[in-house]
LUMKEMAR-360763 format. One line per field, with one value per residue (C-alpha): x, y, z; residue in one letter. Coordinates in nm, 4 decimals. Example, Ala and Ser with C-alpha at 12.3 -4.5 7.8 and 13.67 -1.06 7.14 Angstrom:
u = [1.2300,1.3670]
v = [-0.4500,-0.1060]
w = [0.7800,0.7140]
res = [a,s]
REM end
This chain:
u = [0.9017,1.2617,1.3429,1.5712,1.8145,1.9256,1.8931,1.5625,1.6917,1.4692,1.5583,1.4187,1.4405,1.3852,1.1470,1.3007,1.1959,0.8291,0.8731,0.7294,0.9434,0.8871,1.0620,1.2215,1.2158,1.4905,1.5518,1.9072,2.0397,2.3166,2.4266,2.3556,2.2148,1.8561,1.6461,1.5032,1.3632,1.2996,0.9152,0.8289,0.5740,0.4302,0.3949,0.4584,0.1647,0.2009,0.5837,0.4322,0.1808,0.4438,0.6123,0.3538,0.2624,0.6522,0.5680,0.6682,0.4176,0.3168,0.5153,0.8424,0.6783,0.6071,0.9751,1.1514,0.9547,1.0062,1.3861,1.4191,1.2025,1.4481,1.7770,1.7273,1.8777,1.8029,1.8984,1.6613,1.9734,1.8703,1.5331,1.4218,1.1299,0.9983,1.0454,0.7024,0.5891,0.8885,0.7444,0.3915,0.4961,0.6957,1.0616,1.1579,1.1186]
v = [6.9865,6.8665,6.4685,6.4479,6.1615,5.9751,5.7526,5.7161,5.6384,5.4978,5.4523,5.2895,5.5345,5.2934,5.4185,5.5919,5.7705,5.8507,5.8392,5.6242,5.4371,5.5074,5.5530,5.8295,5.8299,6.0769,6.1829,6.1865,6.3744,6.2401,6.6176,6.9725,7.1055,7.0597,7.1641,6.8048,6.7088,6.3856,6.2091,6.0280,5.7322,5.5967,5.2734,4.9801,5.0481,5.4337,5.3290,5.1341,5.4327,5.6608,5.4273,5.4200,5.7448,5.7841,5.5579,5.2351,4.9285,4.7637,4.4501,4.6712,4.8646,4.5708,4.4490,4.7725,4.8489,4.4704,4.5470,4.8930,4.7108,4.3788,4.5866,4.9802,5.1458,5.0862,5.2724,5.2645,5.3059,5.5208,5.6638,5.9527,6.1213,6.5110,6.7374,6.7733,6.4456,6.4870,6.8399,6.7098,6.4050,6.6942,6.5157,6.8727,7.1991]
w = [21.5999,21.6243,21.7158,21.9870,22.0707,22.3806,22.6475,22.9126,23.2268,23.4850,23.8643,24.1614,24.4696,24.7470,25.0460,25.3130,25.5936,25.6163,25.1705,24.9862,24.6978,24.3707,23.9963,23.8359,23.4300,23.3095,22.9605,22.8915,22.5528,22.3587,22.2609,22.3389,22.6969,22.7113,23.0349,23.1284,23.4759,23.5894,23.5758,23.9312,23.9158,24.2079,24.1019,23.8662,23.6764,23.6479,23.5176,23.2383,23.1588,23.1430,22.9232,22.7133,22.6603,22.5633,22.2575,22.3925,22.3180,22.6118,22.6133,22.5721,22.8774,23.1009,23.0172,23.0765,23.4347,23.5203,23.4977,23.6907,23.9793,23.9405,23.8568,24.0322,23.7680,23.3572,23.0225,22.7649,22.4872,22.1269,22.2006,21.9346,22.0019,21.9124,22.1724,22.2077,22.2652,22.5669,22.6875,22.6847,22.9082,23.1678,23.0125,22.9201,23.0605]
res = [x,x,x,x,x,x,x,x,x,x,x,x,x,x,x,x,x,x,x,x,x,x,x,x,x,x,x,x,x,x,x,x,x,x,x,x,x,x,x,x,x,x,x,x,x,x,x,x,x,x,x,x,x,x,x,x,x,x,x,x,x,x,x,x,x,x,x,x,x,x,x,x,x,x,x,x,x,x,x,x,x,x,x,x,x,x,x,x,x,x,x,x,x]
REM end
């Protein structure tokens, strides 16, 4: 059960052609070359799930998917969590 280090990245993919938009929540390492993949939520309110289940409260949640809708791109800077709390939410492979 090792805590990890780095940044949560979460971007707005914009709808395109016959897709749907929705958000992409990456985990982003400060060092060493982890296997992550990226975390797509259909919605606002799956984004602020997500969110949660990552440890966030809710308030930080709400605030954090507010921005990525407003802004299309945000960095959730200095985010340690154990790598199983990120494997168990699909942030790792």
């Amino acid at each position: 059960m090792a805590k990890l280090t780095g940044n949560l990245r979460i971007t707005t993919v914009p709808a395109s052609a016959g897709n749907k938009p929705y958000y992409e929540v990456a985990f982003v390492p400060y060092a060493g070359r982890l296997a992550t993949k990226p975390v797509k939520a259909g919605s606002y309110d799956d984004l602020v799930t997500i969110l949660m289940d990552l440890k966030l409260n809710e308030d930080d949640a709400m605030r954090w998917a507010g921005k990525a809708r407003s802004q299309g791109v945000v960095l959730i800077a200095s985010v340690e969590r154990t790598d199983t709390l990120l494997r168990e939410q699909g942030l790792l492979a």
